[in-house]
GUKOLDREN-449364 format. One line per field, with one value per atom (N, C-alpha, C): residue number from 1; atom name; x, y, z. Coordinates in Angstrom, 3 decimals. Each point is the difference from the previous one (the first is absolute). Example, Ala and Ser with C-alpha at 12.3 -4.5 7.8 and 13.67 -1.06 7.14 Angstrom:
2
resi (1  1  1  2  2  2);
name (N  CA  C  N  CA  C);
X (13.190  -0.890  0.900  -0.350  0.820  -0.770);
Y (-5.690  1.190  1.200  1.050  1.190  1.090);
Z (7.800  0.000  0.000  -0.720  0.060  0.730);
REM end
This chain:
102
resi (1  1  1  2  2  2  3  3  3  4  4  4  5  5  5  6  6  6  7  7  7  8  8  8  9  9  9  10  10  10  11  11  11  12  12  12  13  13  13  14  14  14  15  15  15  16  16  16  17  17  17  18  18  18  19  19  19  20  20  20  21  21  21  22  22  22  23  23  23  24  24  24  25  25  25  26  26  26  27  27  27  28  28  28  29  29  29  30  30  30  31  31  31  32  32  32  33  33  33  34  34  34  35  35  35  36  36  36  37  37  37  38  38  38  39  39  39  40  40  40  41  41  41  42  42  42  43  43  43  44  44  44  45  45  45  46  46  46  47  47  47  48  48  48  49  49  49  50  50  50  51  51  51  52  52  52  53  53  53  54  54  54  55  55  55  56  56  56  57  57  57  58  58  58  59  59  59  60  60  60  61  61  61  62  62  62  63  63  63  64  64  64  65  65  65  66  66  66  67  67  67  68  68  68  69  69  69  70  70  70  71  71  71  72  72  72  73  73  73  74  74  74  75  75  75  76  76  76  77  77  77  78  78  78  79  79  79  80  80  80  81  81  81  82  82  82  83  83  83  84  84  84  85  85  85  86  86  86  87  87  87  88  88  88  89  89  89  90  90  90  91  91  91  92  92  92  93  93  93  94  94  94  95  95  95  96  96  96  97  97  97  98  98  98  99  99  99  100  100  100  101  101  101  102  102  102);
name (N  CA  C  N  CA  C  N  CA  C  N  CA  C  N  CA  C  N  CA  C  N  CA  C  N  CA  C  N  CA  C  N  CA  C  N  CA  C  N  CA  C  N  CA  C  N  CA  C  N  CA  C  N  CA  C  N  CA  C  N  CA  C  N  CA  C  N  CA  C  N  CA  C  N  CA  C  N  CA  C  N  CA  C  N  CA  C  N  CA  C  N  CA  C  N  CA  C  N  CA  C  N  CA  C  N  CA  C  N  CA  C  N  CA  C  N  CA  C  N  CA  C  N  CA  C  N  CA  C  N  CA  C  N  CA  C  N  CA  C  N  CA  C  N  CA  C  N  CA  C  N  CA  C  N  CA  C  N  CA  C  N  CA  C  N  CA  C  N  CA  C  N  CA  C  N  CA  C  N  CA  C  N  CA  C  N  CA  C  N  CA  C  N  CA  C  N  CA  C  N  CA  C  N  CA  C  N  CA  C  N  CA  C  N  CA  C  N  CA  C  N  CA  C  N  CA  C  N  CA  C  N  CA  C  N  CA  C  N  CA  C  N  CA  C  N  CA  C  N  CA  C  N  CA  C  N  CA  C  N  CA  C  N  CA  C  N  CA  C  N  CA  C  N  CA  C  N  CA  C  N  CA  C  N  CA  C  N  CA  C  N  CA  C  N  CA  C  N  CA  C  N  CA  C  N  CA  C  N  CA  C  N  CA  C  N  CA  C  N  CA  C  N  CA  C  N  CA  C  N  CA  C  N  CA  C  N  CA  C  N  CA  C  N  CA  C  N  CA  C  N  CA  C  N  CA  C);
X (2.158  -0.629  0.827  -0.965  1.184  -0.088  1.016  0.718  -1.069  -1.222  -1.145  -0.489  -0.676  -0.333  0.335  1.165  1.107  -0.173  0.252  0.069  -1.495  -1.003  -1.105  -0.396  0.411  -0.179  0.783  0.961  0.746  -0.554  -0.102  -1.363  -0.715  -0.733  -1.300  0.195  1.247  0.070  0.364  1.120  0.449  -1.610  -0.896  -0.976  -0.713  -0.129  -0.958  0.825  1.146  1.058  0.398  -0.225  0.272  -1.188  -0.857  -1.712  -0.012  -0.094  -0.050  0.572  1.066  -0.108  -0.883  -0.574  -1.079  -1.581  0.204  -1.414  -0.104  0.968  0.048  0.279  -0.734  -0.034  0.827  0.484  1.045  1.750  0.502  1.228  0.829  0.677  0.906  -0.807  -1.322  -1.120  -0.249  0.852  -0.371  -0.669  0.750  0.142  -1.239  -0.101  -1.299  -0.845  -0.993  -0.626  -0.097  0.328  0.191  -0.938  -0.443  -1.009  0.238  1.205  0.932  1.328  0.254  1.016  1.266  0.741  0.917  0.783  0.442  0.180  1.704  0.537  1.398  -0.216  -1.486  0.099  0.005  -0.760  -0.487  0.869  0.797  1.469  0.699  0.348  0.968  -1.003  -1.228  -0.471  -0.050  0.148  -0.007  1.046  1.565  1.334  0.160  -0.372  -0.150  -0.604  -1.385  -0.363  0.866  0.319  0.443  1.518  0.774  1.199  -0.696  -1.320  -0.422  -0.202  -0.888  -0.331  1.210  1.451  1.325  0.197  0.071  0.841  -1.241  -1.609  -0.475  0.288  0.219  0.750  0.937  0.893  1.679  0.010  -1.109  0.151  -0.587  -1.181  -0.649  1.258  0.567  0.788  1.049  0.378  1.452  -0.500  -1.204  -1.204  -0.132  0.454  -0.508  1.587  0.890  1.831  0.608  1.171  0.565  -0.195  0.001  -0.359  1.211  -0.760  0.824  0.542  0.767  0.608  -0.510  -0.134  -0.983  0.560  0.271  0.525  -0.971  0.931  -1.195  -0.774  -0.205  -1.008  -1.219  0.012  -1.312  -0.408  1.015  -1.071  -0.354  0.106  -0.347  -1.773  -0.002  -1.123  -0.780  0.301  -0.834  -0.861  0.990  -0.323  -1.194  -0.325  -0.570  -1.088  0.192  -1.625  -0.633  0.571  -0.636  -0.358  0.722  -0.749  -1.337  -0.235  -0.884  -1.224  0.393  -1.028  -0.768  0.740  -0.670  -0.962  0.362  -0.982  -1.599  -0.664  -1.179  -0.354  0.746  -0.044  0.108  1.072  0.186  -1.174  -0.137  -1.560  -1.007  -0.370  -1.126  0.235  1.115  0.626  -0.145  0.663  0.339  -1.011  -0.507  -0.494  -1.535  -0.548  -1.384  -0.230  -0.259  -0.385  -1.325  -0.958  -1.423  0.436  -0.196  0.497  -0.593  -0.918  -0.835  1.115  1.019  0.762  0.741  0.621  1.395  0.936);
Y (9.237  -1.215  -1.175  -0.760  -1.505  -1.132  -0.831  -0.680  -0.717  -0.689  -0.902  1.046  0.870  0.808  0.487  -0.065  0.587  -1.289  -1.177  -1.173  -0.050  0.171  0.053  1.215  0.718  1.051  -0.127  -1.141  0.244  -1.420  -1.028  -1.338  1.123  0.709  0.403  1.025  0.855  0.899  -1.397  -0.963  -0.658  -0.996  -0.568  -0.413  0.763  1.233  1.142  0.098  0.371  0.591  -0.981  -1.883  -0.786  -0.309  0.244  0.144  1.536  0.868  1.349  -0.301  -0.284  -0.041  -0.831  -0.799  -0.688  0.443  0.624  0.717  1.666  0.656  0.521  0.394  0.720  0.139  1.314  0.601  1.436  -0.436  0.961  -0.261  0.290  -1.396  0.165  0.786  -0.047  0.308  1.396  0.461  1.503  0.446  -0.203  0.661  -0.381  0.093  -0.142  -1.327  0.233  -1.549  -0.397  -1.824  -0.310  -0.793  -0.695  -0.649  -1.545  -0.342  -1.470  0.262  -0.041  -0.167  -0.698  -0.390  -0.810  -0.494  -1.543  -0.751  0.795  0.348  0.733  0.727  1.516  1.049  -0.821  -1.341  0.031  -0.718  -0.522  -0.419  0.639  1.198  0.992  0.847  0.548  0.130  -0.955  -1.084  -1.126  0.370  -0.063  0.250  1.081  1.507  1.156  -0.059  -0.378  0.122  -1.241  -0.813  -1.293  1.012  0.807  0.445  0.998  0.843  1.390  -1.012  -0.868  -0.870  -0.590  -0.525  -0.230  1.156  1.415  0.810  0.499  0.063  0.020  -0.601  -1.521  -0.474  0.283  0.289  0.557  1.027  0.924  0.867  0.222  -1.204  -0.431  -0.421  -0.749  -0.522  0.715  0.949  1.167  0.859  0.201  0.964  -0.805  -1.293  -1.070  0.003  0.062  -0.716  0.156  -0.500  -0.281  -0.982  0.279  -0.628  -1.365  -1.456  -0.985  -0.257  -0.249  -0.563  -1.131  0.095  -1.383  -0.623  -0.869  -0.962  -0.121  -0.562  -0.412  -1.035  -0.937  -1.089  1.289  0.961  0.658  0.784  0.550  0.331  -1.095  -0.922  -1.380  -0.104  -0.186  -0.434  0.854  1.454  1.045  0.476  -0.488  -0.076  -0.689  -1.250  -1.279  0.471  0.243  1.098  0.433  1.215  1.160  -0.407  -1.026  -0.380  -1.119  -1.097  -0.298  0.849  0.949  0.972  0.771  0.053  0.560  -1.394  -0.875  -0.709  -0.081  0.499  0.527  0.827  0.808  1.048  -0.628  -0.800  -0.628  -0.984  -0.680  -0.847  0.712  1.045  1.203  0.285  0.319  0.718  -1.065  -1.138  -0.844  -0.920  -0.937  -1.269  0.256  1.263  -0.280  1.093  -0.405  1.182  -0.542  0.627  -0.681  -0.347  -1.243  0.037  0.540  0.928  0.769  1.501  0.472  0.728  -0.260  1.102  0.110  -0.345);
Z (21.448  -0.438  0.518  0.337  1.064  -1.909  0.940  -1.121  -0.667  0.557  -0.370  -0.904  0.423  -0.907  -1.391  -0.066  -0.930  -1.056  0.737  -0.574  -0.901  0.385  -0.060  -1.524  0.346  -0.988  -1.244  -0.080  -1.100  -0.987  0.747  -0.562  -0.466  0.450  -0.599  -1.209  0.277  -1.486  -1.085  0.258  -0.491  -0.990  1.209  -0.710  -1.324  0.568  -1.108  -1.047  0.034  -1.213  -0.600  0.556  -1.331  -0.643  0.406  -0.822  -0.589  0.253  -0.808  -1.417  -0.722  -1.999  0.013  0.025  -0.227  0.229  0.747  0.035  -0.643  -0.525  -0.358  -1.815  -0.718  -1.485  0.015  0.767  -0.140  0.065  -0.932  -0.415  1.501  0.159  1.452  0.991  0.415  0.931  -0.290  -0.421  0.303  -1.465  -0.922  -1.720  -0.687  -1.278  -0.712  0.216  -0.328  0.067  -1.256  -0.179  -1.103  -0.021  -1.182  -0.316  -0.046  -0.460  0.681  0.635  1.097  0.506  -0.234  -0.487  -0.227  1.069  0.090  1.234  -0.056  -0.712  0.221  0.691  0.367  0.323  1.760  0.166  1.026  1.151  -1.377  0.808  0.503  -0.669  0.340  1.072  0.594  0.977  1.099  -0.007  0.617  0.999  -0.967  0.305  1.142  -0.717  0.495  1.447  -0.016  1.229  1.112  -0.434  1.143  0.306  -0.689  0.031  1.209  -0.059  0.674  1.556  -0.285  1.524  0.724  -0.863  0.427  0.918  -0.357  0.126  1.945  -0.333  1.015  1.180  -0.517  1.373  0.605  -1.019  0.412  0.969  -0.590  1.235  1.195  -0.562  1.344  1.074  -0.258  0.568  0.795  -1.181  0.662  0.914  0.160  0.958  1.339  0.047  0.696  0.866  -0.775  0.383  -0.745  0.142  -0.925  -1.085  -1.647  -1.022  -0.280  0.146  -0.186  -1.197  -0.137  -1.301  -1.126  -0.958  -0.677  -0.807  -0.162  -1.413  -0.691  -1.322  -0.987  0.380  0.526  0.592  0.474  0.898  -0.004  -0.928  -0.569  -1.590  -0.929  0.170  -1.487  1.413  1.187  0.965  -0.239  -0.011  0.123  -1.378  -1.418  -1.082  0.009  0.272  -0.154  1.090  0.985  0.548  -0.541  -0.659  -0.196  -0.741  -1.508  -0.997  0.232  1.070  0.829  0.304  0.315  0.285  -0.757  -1.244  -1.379  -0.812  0.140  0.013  -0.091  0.835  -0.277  -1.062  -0.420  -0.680  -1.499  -0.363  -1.340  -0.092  0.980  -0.756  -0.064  0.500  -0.329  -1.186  -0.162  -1.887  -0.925  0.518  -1.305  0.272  0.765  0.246  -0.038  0.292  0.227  -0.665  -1.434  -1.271  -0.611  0.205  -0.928  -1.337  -0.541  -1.235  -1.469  0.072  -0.628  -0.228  0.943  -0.086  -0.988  -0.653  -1.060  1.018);
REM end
């Protein structure tokens, strides 16, 4: 896989996996389905997956070269993406609720 590509593929898990707790009513995606979700469960999936899409790149990368070194300045940037990108997903959940719903 060339580097565009790579680059390419990790935006796009990155897009899906900060929308997935939000579109999803199953415990941490996989486990029971619940009937309200709680914004803790969806935080801590939130976390989980942005940590799983971190680690995709990483090895996108080590597959690619050698893996660069990062300071904290690109994890506070990369934070602020991914959470960007979940975006869609929280105003689906929270912002656009018929108000006829519990």
């Amino acid at each position: 896989m060339n580097q565009s590509a790579a680059i390419w593929l990790v935006l796009l898990v990155a897009l899906i996996s900060a929308n997935a707790p939000y579109f999803s009513s199953r415990l941490l995606l996989v486990g029971p389905k619940l009937i309200r979700k709680n914004a803790g469960w969806r935080l801590l999936e939130l976390a989980l997956l942005g940590l799983a899409t971190l680690l995709l790149g990483f090895a996108l990368e080590a597959s690619q070269g050698q893996r660069q070194p990062q300071g904290w300045e690109f994890y506070a940037a990369a934070t602020c993406v991914y959470l960007v990108f979940g975006f869609p997903g929280f105003v689906w959940c929270y912002l656009r609720r018929q108000r006829h719903e519990d």
